[in-house]
ROTI-230902 format. One line per 5 residues: number of its first residue (from 1); their letters; for each residue z, x, y negated of C-alpha. Coordinates in Angstrom, 3 decimals. Each point is the difference from the previous one (the first is absolute). Layout:
N
NUM) A) Z X Y; ... .
// end
This chain:
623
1) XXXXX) -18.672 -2.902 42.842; -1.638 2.506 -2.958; -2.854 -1.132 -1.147; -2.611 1.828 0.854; -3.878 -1.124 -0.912 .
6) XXXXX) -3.005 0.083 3.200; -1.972 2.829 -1.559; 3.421 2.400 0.358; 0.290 -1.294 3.253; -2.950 1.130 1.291 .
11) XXXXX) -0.025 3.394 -1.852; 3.921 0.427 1.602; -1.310 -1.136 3.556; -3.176 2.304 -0.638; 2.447 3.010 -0.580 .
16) XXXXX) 2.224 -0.931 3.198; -3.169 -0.660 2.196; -2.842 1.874 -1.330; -2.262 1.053 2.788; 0.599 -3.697 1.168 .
21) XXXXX) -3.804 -2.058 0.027; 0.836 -2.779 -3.070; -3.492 -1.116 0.130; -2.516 0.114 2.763; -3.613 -2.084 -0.185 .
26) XXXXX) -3.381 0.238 -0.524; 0.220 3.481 -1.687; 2.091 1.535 2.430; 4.212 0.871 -0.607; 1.828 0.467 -3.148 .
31) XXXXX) 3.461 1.432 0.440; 2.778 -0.482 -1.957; -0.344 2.989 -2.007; -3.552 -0.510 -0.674; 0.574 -3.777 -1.240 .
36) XXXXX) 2.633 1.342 -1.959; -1.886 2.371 -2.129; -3.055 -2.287 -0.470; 2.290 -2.819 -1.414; 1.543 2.894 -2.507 .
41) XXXXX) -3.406 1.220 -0.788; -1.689 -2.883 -0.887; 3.400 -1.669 -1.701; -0.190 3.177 -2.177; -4.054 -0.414 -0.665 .
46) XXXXX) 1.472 -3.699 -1.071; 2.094 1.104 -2.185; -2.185 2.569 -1.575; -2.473 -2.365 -0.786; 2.376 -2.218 -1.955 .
51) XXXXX) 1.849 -2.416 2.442; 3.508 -0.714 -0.845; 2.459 -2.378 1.507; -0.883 -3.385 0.003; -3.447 0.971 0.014 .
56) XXXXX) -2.194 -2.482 1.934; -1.930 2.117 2.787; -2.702 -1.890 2.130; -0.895 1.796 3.420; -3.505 -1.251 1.312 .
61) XXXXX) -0.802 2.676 2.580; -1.121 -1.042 3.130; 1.627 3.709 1.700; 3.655 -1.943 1.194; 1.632 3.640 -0.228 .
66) XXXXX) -1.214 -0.116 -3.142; 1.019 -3.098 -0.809; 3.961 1.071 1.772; -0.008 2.942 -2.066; -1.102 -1.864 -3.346 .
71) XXXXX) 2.860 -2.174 0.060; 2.468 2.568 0.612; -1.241 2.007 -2.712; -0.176 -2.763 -2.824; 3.523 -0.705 1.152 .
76) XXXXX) 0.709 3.153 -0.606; -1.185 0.229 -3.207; 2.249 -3.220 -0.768; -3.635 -2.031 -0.283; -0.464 -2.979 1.411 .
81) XXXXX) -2.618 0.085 2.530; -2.462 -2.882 0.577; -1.642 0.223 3.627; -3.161 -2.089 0.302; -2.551 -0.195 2.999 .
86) XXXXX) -3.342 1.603 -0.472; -1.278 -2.413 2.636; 1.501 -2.980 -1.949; -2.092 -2.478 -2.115; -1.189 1.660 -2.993 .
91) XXXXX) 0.939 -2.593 -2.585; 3.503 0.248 1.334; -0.067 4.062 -0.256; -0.992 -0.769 -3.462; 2.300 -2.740 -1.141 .
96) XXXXX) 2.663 2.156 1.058; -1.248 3.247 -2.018; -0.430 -1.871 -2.919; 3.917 -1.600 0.161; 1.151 3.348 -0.026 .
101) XXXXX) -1.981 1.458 -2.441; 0.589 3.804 1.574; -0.157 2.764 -1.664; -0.633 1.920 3.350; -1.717 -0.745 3.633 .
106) XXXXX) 0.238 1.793 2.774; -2.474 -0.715 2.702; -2.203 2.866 2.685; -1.403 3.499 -0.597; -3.537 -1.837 -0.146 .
111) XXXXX) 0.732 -3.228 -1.149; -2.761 -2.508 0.927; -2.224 -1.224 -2.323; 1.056 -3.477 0.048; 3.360 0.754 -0.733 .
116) XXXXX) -1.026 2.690 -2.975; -1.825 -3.130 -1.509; 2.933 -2.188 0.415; 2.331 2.331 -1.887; -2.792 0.596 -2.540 .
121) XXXXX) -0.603 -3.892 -0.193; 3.892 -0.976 -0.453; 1.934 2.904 -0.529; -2.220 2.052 -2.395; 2.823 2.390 -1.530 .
126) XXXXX) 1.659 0.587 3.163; -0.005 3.729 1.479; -1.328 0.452 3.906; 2.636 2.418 1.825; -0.898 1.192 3.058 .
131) XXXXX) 1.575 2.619 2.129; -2.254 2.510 -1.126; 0.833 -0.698 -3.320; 1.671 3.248 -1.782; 3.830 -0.258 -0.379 .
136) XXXXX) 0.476 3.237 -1.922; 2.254 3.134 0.753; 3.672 -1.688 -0.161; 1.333 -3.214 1.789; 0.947 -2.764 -1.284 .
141) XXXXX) 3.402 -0.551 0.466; 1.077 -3.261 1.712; 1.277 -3.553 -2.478; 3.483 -0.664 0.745; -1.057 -3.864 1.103 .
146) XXXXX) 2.743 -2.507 -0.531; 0.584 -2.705 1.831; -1.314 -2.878 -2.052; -3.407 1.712 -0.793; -2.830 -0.991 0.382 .
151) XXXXX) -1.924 1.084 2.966; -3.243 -1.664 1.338; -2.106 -3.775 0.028; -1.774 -1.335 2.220; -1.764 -2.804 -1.079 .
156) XXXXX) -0.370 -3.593 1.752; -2.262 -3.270 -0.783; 1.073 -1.891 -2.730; -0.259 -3.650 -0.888; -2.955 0.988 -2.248 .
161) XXXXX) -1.803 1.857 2.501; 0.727 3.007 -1.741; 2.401 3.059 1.730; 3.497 -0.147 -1.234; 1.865 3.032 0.235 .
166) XXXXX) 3.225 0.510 1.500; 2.424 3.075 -1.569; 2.262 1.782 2.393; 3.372 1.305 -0.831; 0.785 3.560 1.174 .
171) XXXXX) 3.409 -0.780 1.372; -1.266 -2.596 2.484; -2.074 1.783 1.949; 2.659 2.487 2.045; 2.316 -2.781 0.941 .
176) XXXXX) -2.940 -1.644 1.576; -1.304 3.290 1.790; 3.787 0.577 1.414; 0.149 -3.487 1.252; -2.912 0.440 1.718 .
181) XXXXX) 0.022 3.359 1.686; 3.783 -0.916 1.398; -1.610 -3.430 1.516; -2.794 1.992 1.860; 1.745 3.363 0.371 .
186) XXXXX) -2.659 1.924 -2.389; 0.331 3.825 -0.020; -1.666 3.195 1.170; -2.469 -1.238 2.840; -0.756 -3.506 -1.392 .
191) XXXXX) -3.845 -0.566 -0.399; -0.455 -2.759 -2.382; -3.580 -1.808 -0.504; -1.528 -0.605 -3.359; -2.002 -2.960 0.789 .
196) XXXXX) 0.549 -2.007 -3.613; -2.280 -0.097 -3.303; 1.497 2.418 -2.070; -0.877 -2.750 -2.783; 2.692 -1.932 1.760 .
201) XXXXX) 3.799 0.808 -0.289; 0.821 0.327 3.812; -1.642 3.350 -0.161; 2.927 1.341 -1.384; 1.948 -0.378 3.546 .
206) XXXXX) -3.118 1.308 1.788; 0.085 3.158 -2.251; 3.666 0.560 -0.939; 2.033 -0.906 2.905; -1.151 3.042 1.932 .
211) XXXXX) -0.892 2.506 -2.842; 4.090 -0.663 -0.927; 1.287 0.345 3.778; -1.639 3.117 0.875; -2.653 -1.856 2.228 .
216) XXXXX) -3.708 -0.354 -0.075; -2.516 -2.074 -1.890; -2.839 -1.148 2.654; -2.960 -0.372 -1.759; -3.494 -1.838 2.255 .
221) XXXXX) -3.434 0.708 -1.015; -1.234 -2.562 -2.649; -1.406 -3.238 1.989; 2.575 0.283 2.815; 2.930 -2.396 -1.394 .
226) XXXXX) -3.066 -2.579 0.368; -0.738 0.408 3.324; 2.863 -1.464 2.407; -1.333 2.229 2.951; -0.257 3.116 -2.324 .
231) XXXXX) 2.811 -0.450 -1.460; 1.727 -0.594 3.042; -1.136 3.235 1.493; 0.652 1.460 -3.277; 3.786 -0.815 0.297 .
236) XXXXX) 0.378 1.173 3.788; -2.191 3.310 0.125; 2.439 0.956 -4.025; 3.064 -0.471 1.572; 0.865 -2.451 -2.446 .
241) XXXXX) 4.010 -1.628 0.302; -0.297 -2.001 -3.321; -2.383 -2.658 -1.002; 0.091 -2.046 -3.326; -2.672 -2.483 0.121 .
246) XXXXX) -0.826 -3.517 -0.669; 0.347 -2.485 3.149; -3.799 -0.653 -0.368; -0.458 3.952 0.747; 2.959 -0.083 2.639 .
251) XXXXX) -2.093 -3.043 1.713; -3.395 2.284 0.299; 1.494 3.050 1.699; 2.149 -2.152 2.527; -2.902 -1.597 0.985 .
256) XXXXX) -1.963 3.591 0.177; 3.245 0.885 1.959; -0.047 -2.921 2.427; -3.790 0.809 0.608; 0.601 3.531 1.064 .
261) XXXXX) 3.226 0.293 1.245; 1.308 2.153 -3.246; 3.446 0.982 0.449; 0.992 1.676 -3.051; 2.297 2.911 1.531 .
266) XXXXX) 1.065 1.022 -3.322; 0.544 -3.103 -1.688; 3.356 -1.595 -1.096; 0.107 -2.424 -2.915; -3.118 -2.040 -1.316 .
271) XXXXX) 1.499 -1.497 -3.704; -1.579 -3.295 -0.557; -0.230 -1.556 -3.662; -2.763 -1.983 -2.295; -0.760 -2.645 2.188 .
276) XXXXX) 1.849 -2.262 2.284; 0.404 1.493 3.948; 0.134 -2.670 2.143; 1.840 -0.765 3.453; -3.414 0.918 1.699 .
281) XXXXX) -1.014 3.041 -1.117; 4.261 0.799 1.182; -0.989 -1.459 3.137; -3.102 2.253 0.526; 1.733 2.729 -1.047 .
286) XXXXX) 2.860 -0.681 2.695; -1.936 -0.563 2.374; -2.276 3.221 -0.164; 3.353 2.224 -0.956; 2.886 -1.530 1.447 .
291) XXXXX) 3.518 -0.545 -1.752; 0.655 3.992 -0.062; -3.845 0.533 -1.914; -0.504 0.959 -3.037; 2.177 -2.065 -2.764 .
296) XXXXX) -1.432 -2.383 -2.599; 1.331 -0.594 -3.233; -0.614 -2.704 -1.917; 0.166 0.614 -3.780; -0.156 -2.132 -3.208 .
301) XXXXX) 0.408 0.821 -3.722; -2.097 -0.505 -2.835; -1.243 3.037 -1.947; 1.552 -1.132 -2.924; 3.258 0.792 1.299 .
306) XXXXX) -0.692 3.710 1.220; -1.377 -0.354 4.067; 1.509 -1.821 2.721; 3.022 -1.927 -0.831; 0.991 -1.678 3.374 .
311) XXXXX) -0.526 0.809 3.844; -0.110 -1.135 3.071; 0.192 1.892 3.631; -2.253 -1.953 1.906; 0.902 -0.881 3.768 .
316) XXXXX) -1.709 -1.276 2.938; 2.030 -3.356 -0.826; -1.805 -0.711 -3.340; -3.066 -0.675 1.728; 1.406 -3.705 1.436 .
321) XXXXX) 0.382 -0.259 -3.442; -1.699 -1.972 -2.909; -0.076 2.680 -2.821; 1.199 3.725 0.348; 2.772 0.317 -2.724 .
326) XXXXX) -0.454 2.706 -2.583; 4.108 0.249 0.639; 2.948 1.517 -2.349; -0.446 2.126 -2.716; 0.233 3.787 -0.702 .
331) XXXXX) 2.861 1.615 -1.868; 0.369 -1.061 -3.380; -1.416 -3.272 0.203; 1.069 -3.466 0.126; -2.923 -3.227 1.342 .
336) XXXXX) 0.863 -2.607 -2.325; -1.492 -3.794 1.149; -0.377 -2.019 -2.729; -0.653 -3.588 0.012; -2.047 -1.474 -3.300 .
341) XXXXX) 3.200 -0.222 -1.855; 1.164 3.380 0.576; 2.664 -1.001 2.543; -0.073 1.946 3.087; -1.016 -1.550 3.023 .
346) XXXXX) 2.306 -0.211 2.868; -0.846 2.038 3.309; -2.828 -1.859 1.480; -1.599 -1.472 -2.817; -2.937 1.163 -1.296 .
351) XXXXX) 0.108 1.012 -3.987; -2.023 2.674 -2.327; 0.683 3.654 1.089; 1.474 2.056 -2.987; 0.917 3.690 0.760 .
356) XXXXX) 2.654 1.603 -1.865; 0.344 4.026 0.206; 0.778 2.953 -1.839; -2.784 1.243 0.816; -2.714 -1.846 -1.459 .
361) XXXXX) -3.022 1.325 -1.976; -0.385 -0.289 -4.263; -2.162 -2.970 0.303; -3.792 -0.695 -0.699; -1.950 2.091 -2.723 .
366) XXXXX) -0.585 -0.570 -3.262; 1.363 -3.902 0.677; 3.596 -0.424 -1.212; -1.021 -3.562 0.449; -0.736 0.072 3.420 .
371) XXXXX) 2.639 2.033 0.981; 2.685 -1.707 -1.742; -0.789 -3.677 2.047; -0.202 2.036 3.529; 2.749 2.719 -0.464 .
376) XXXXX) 3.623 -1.516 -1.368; 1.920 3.101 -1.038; 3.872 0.838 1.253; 2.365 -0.212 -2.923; 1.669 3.284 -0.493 .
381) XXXXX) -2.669 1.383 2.870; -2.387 2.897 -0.313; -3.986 -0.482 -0.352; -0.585 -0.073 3.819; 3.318 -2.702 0.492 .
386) XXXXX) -2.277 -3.242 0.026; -0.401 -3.651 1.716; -3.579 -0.419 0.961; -1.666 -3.370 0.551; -2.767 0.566 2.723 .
391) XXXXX) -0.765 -3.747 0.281; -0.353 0.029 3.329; 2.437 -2.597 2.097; 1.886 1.215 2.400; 3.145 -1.425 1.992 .
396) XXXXX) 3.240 2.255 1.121; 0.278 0.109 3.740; 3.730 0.012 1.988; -0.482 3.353 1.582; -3.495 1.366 -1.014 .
401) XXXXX) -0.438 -0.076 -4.102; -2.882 -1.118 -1.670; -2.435 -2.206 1.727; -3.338 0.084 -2.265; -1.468 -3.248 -0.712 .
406) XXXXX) -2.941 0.940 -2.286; -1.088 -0.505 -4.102; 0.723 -2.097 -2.397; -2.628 0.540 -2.233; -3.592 0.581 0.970 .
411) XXXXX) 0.754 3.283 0.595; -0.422 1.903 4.153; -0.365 2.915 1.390; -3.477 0.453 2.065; -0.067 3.257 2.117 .
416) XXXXX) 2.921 1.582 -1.906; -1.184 -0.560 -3.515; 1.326 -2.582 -2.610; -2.655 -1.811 -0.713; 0.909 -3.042 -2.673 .
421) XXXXX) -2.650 -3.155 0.397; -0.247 -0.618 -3.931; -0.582 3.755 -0.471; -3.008 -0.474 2.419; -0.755 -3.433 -2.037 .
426) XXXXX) -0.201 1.614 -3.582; -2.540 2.257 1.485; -2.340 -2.752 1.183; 0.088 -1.953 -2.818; -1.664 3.101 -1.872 .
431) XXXXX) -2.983 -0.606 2.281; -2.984 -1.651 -1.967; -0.170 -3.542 0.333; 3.223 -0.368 1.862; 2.018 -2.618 -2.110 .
436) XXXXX) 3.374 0.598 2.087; 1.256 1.410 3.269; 2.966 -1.098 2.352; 0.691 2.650 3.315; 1.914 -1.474 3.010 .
441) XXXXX) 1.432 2.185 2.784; -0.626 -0.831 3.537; 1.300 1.477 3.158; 3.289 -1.141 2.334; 1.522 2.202 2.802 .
446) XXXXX) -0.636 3.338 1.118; -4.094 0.218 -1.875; 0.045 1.621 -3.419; -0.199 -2.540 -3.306; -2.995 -0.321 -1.390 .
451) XXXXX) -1.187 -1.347 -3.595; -2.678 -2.853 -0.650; -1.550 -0.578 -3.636; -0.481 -3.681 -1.182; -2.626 0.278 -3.219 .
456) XXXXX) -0.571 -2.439 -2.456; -3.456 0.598 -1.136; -3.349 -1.144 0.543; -1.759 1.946 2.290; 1.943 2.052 2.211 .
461) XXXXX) -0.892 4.282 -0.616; -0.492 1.758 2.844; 2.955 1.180 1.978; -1.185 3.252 0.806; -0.103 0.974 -4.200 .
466) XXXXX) 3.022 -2.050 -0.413; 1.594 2.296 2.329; -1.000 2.768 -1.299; 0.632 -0.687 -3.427; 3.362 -0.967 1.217 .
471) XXXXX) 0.126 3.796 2.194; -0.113 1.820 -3.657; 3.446 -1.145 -0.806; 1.802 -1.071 2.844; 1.243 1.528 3.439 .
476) XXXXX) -1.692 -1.193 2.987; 2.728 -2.421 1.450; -0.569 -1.628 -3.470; -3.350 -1.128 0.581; -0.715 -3.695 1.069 .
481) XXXXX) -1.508 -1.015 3.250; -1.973 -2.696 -1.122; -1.538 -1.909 -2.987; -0.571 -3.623 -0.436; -0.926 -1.700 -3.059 .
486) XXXXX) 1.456 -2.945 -1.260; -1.386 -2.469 -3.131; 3.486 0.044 -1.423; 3.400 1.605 1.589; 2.678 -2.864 0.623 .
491) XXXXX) 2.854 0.380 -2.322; 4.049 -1.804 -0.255; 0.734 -2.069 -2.907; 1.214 3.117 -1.748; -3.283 1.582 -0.001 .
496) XXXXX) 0.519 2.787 2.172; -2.184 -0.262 3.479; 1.416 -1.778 2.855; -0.735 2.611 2.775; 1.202 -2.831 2.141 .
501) XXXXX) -2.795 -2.155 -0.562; -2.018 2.994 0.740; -2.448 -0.273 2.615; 0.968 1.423 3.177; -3.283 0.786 1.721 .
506) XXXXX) -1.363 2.176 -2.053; -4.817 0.731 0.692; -1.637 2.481 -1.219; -3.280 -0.092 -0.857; -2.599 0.089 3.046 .
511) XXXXX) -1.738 3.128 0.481; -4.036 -0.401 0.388; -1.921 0.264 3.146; 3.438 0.656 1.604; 0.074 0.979 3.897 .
516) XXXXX) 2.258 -0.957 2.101; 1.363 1.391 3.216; -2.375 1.181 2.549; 2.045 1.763 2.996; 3.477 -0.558 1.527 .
521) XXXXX) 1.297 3.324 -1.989; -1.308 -1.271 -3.157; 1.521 -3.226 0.304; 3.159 1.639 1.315; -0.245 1.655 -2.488 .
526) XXXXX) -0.169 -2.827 -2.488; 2.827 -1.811 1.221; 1.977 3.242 -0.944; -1.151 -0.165 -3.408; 0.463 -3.748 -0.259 .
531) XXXXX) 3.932 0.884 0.726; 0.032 2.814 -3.026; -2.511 -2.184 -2.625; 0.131 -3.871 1.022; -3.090 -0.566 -1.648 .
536) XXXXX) -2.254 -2.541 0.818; -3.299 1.417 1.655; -0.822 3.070 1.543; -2.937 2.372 -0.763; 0.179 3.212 2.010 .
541) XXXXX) -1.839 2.114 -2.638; 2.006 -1.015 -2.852; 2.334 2.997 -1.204; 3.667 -0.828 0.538; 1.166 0.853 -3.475 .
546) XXXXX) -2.442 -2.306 -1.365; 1.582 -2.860 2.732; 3.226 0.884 -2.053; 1.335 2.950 1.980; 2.002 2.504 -2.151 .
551) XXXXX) 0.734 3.904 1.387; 3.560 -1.195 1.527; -2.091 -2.612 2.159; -1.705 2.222 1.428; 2.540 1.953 1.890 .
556) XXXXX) 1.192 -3.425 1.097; -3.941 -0.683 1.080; -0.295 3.086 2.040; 3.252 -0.460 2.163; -1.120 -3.211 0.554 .
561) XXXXX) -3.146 0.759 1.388; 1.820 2.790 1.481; 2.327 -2.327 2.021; -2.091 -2.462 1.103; -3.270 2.727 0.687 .
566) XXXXX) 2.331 2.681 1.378; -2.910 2.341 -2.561; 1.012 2.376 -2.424; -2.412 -0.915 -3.175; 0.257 3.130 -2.305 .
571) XXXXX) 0.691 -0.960 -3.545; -2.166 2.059 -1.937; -3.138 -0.974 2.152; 1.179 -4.110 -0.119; -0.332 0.872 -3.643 .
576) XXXXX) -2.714 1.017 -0.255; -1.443 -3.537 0.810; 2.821 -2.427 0.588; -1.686 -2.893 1.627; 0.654 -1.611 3.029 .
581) XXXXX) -3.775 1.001 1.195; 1.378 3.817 -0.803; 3.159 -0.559 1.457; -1.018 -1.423 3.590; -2.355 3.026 -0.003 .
586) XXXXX) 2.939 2.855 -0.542; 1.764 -2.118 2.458; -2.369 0.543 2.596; -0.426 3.671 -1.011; 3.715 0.449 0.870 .
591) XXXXX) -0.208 -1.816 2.947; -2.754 1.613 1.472; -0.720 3.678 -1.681; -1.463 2.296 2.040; 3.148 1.349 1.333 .
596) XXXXX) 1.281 -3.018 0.780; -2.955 -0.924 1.848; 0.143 3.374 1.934; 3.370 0.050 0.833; -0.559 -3.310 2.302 .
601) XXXXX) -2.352 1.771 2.256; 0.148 2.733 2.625; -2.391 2.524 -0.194; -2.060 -1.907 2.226; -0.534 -2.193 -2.560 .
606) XXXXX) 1.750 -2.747 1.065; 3.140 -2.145 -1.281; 3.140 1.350 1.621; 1.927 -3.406 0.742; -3.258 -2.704 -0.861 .
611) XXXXX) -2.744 -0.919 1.746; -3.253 2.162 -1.047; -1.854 -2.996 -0.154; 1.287 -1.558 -3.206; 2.204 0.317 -2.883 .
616) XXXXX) 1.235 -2.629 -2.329; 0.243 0.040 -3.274; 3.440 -1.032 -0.528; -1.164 -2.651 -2.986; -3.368 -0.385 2.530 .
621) XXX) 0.045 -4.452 0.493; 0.166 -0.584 3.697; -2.920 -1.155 1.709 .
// end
């Protein structure tokens, strides 16, 4: 097939479709037409300013058509674009602005003040663009892109704690896209979600997948993806028939779809990837849908190696089973397992997964070194023909592919994002009187991972600054639970610490004057936070983030409560104050609002169904 970059895909399906909606959100519909000449208007302001190809671009713009339209442009320009989150930790914004070094950042008519500083602070001879920004009386003509360009990074956690980038190759981008939209029939009518960081690579399936198919880009209000029962109306009342997400997202809006009854009419594929989906959450989703509901897809591939790399079609049947594979790979590449002598491992056994593809990105930034031990290049192969080492371990099933078995490093993915455990280290050790740091991960079955901090120090700093110290520079799946404080960490004979002679209960320290559980709801309640933070102690006015909670626990917290109250606790007002004290009062709210109240009773005034002289509280202790 001619090779044909994204950016001239879009413009050719933009001429064949252009009255067609490509983007519809918050700010109302964009059509094909009118993406089409903001990407060449602002590719041409680009280039009018000075950016040539190979140019680093940064987007921060917190506008997501901005933020589609950006990347198309500095494509177009044959830039490289660089998307980051404006919601993400600053110190992570800023690591990555000062890697690239750019020239040029594109980011919202009004940028806010806090990003303006941050490109003033790191990225002082860099250029704002904004849409607004003139682009002169002629247009820019497109850059002939070739296939082993360079065209975007995204950056993940390194072993440092530092952001290392990770350079995509033009030419590996439409194979990926094709694949894709023939799997889940993408074209005219598809209505895909955008649901992902755009710091994070899997935004470029949210936004590129329809955009190159003729479909729609569904974009929610800002705050929805983080509310399950929001977001689950969100996906019913758009219309939506694709849904990338991570299984920790997927797990919220089933459970705000089990509550209500959801249906999803419009629905047909939900694309699973960044964590592991396990045989309950198929189960759930069987039972609620049926065989003939909508179909899940399990996906794995590291972003090193451009996007998903295997799949899986997930059946009712892999719920009686132990792990979901992650199953056979896409066109163009081969699933190596290796065992520790390079041998590969007979079906069955489990050895290190090693992907081999032509279609592979150009490796990590500015680190030859790095990217010459993970990437082994094809003799006589093209820059995108490589063998990638994931070091994960893996084993080859008879029928099914890849089974995934997990790291072998320190390295695991919490709520979609990579987080690696001595990246998270380095950073604590830079905390005043901290001598050294260990992190352990925690968490078996279907409950998210979580991280716990070991410090070797003499007084133990508060957990609430260490967190958000930590918050600065890392994402929030990133941030540890707990924090215990040990005289000395235990170490092998080698010298490096023996996280199996860790301890494996790990106390925080004791909060003053703490109160415990007065009601049945609180201590409800309670128990439901005891299954998300198994900490020892509970004090109803302490703030779950400070109990070790991180932003991805909380959806998991609120469809909790949600299953076991039968209340829907809003997130923004649980946020407000997120205590168990606050909680147990929203809970009651829901349960019995106003309306609620006056739907029960007749205009008489008394309960239609219950007696008139009482009615229990359903936490209310029997008498």
């Amino acid at each position: 097939m001619e090779f044909e970059p994204v950016h001239e895909t879009v413009s050719r399906i933009a001429r064949e479709h252009s009255d067609r909606t490509a983007i519809e959100g918050p700010g109302g519909r964009t059509s094909y037409a009118e993406l089409d000449a903001g990407v060449r208007r602002l590719s041409t302001a680009l280039a009018v300013n000075g950016v040539e190809p190979g140019s680093m671009v940064p987007v921060i713009a917190r506008d997501r058509t901005l933020m589609a339209t950006a990347l198309l442009a500095v494509l177009r320009t044959g830039g490289v674009v660089v998307p980051l989150d404006v919601a993400g930790p600053p110190g992570r914004v800023a690591a990555a602005l000062r890697a690239t070094s750019p020239g040029h950042v594109i980011t919202d008519v009004v940028p806010e003040r806090s990003v303006r500083s941050l490109i003033e602070e790191t990225a002082p001879e860099a250029k704002t663009v904004t849409p607004l920004t003139d682009p002169g009386p002629q247009e820019a003509p497109a850059h002939a892109s070739a296939p082993d360009d360079p065209c975007y990074v995204f950056f993940t956690s390194g072993t440092t704690g530092r952001p290392k980038g990770i350079v995509g190759r033009v030419g590996s981008v439409p194979p990926y896209l094709r694949w894709e939209s023939e799997l889940v029939s993408a074209g005219p009518g598809s209505r895909v979600s955008q649901l992902h960081s755009p710091g994070f690579d899997a935004v470029l399936r949210d936004v590129l997948l329809p955009l190159t198919t003729g479909g729609t880009l569904c974009l929610p209000e800002p705050g929805i993806p983080a509310d399950p029962a929001a977001l689950c109306r969100w996906i019913d009342d758009s219309h939506v028939t694709l849904v990338h997400c991570v299984p920790t997202v997927f797990r919220g809006f089933l459970a705000a779809a089990e509550a209500s009854g959801t249906r999803f009419a419009s629905l047909r594929h939900v694309a699973l990837s960044g964590e592991r989906l396990h045989p309950s959450d198929v189960a759930r989703w069987t039972d609620l849908f049926g065989a003939d509901g909508p179909g899940l897809i399990n996906m794995y591939g590291p972003s090193e190696t451009t996007m998903t790399k295997t799949y899986h079609l997930v059946t009712p049947a892999d719920a009686e089973r132990e792990t979901v594979p992650v199953g056979r790979p896409v066109p163009g590449t081969e699933v190596l397992l290796l065992d520790e002598y390079g041998g590969e491992c007979p079906t069955g056994e489990v050895g290190e997964v090693h992907l081999r593809t032509r279609h592979g990105t150009l490796g990590y930034l500015n680190d030859p070194d790095a990217t010459e031990s993970s990437f082994e290049r094809i003799p006589g192969g093209g820059p995108g023909e490589v063998v990638y080492r994931t070091g994960d371990f893996g084993r080859l099933l008879p029928d099914d592919g890849l089974e995934f078995l997990g790291r072998t490093d320190h390295q695991v993915k919490v709520g979609g994002v990579r987080v690696e455990v001595e990246g998270v280290e380095a950073l604590l050790r830079e905390v005043p009187g901290v001598e050294d740091a260990a992190v352990t991960v925690t968490g078996e079955g279907p409950g998210p991972l979580r991280l716990r901090a070991f410090l070797q120090c003499e007084r133990l700093p508060d957990a609430s600054l260490l967190r958000d110290r930590l918050a600065h520079h890392l994402p929030g799946g990133a941030l540890p639970e707990a924090f215990a404080r040990l005289d000395r960490l235990p170490r092998t004979i080698s010298g490096k610490v023996d996280r199996q002679a860790l301890p494996t209960d790990i106390a925080t320290a004791a909060t003053p004057a703490a109160v415990e559980p007065r009601t049945p709801l609180e201590r409800v309640l309670a128990a439901v936070w005891s299954e998300i933070l198994p900490l020892t102690g509970t004090d109803v006015r302490r703030s779950f983030f400070d109990a070790g909670g991180s932003s991805l626990l909380v959806l998991e917290l609120l469809t909790r409560i949600r299953r076991q109250t039968g209340a829907e606790v809003p997130l923004a007002s649980f946020l407000v104050e997120p205590t168990i004290e606050s909680a147990a009062r929203l809970v009651e709210e829901s349960l019995f609002s106003d309306e609620t109240m006056a739907d029960l009773f007749d205009d008489e005034g008394e309960a239609e169904g219950l007696a008139p002289e009482r009615h229990e509280h359903p936490f209310e202790e029997s008498r």
